[in-house]
C-alpha positions in Angstrom: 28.0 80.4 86.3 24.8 82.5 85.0 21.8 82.4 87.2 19.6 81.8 83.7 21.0 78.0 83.8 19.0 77.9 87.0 16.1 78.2 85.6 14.6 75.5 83.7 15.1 73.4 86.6 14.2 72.9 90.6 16.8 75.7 91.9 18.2 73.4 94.8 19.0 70.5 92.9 20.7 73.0 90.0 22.6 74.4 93.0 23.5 71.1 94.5 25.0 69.7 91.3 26.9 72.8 90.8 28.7 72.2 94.6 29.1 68.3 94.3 30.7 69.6 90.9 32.4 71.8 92.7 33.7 69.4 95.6 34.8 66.5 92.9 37.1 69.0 91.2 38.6 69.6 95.1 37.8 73.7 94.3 36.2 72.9 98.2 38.6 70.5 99.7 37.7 67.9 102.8 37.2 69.8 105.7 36.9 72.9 103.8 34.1 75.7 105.3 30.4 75.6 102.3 30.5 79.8 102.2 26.4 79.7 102.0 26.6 83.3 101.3 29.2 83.7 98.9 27.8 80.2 96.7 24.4 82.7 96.6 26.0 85.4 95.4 27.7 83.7 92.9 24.8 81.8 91.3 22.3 85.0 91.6 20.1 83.2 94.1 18.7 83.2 97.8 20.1 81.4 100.6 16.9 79.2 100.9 18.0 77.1 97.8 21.8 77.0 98.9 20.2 75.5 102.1 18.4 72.9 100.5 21.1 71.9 98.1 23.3 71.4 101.5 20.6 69.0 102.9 20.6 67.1 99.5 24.7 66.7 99.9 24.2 65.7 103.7 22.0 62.8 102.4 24.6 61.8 99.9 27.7 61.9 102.3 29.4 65.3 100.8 28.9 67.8 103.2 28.4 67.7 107.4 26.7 70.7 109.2 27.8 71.4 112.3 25.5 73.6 114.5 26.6 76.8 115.3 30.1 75.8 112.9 28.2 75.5 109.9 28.4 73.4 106.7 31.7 71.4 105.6 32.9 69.3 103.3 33.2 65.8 104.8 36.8 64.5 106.1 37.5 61.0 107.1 40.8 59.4 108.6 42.5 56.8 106.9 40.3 53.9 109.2 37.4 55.0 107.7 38.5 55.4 104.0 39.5 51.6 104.7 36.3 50.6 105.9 34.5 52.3 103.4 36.5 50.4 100.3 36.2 47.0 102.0 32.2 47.6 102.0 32.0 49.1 98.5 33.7 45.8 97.8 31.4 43.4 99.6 28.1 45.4 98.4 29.3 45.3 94.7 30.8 41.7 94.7 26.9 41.1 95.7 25.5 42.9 92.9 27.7 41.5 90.1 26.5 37.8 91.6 22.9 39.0 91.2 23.5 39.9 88.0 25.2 36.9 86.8 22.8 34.1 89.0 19.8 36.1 88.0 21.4 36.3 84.6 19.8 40.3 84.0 22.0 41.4 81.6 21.6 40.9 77.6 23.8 41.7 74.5 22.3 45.6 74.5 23.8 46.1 78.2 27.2 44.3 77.4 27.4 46.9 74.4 26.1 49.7 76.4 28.6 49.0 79.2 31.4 48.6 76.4 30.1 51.8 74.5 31.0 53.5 78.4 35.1 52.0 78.5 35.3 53.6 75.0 34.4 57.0 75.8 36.7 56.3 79.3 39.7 56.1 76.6 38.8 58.6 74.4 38.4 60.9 77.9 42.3 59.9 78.2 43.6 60.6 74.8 41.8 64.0 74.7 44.5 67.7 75.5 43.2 68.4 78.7 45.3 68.3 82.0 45.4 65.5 84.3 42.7 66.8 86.8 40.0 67.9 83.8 40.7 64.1 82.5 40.3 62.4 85.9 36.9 64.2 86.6 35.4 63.4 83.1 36.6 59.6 84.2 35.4 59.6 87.3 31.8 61.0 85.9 31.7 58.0 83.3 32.9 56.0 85.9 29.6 56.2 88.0 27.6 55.9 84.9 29.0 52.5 84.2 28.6 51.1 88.0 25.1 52.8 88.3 24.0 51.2 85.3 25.4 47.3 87.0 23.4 48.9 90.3 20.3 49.5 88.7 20.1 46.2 86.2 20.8 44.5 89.6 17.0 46.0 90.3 18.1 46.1 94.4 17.5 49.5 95.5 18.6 50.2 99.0 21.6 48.3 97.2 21.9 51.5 95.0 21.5 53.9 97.8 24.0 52.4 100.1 26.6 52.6 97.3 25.9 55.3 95.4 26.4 57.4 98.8 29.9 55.3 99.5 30.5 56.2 95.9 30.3 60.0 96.5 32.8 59.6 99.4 35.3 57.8 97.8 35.4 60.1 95.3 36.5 63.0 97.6 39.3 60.7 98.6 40.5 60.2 95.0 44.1 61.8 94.8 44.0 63.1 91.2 47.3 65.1 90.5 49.6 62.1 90.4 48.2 59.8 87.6 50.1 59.3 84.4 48.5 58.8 81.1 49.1 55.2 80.8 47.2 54.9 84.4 44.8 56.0 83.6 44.5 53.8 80.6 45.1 51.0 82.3 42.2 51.9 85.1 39.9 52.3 82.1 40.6 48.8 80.6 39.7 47.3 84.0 36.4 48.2 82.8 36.5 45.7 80.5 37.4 42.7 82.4 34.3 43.3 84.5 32.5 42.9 81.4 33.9 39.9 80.7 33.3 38.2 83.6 29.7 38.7 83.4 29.7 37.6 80.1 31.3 34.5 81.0 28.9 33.9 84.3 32.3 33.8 86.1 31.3 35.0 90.1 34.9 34.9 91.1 36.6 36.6 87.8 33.9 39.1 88.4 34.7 39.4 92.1 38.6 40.1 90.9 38.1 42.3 88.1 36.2 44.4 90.5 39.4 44.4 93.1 41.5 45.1 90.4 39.5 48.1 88.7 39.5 49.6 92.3 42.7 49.6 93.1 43.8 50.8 89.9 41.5 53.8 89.7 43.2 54.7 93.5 46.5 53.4 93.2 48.3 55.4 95.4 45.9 55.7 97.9 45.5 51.8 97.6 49.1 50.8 97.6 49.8 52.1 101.3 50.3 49.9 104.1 47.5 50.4 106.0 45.2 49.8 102.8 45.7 45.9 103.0 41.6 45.5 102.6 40.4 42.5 105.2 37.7 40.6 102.4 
């Protein structure tokens, strides 16, 4: 990547997008070793920045420094991964009741949201491989629960999951989905969407099971993924 993108732009947060980038597309795996040096080199910049852009992905549950080790990507056991669904789960089951009981969305956010799940499919039709496709998804993926987060207008709300978020995404295995997978994870999209439309708190709380486990089937499907809600 040439340094010149860097520059319109605060260097650290250029830097950290361009790891994160780098981390969802597993080019650093969990428990792999953040090469400050090297990343510098790379981008044509100090270490100072590369520093800073660490920090910001500390803050959003990416990377762990260890002193004296250094910087890592973030590993988890399979406990944790379970613990971390079952409270994505409970925290987003909350926001889609604010929503509804608050009644904060309009026509112009139902067609945003659907305007999202159509560029989800196109994503899948396009002739890219399996991984490209799967990190375009995930990144319109975000977009539609960040925009439910926001409109839910509950900000520590937003903070808690937008860092689960990031972590669940490094657990995301994204070699084994098939074409009509991912598909079928898009369309859960819509049934969210239709819940809210309908004020329906428990549809909404399903649709929202049901888009998870979809978009992490075979994580999901193990045995000791039976989530306790």
């Amino acid at each position: 990547m040439s340094s010149q993108k860097f520059q319109h732009r605060k260097l650290s947060t250029r830097v950290a997008e361009y790891l994160k980038e780098q981390i969802f597309k597993k080019n650093y795996k969990r428990g792999e070793h953040i090469p400050e040096t090297e990343i510098a080199d790379e981008l044509g910049v100090s270490r100072a920045p590369v520093r800073e852009a660490i920090k910001e992905l500390e803050n959003q549950g990416l990377i762990e420094t260890i002193p004296r080790r250094g910087s890592y990507v973030v590993d988890f056991g399979e406990e944790n991964l379970k613990e971390i669904y079952e409270i994505r789960i409970l925290l987003e089951t909350r926001v889609l009741e604010i929503l509804i009981e608050g009644d904060l969305l309009d026509e112009e956010d139902f067609s945003h949201l659907e305007g999202l799940v159509e560029k989800m499919l196109a994503i899948v039709d396009k002739n890219k491989s399996q991984r490209e496709k799967v990190v375009e998804l995930n990144r319109v993926d975000i977009s539609f629960h960040k925009y439910l987060w926001k409109k839910s207008e509950r900000e520590m709300t937003r903070e808690l999951l937008g860092r689960i978020y990031n972590q669940l995404k490094l657990a995301m295995i994204v070699d084994t989905h098939l074409e009509e997978d991912l598909k079928e994870s898009s369309r859960t999209h819509y049934r969210i969407i239709e819940a809210l439309k309908e004020d329906d708190i428990e549809k909404a709380h399903q649709a929202l099971i049901d888009h998870i486990v979809s978009f992490n089937r075979e994580l999901m499907e193990r045995p000791q993924y039976e989530l306790n809600l």
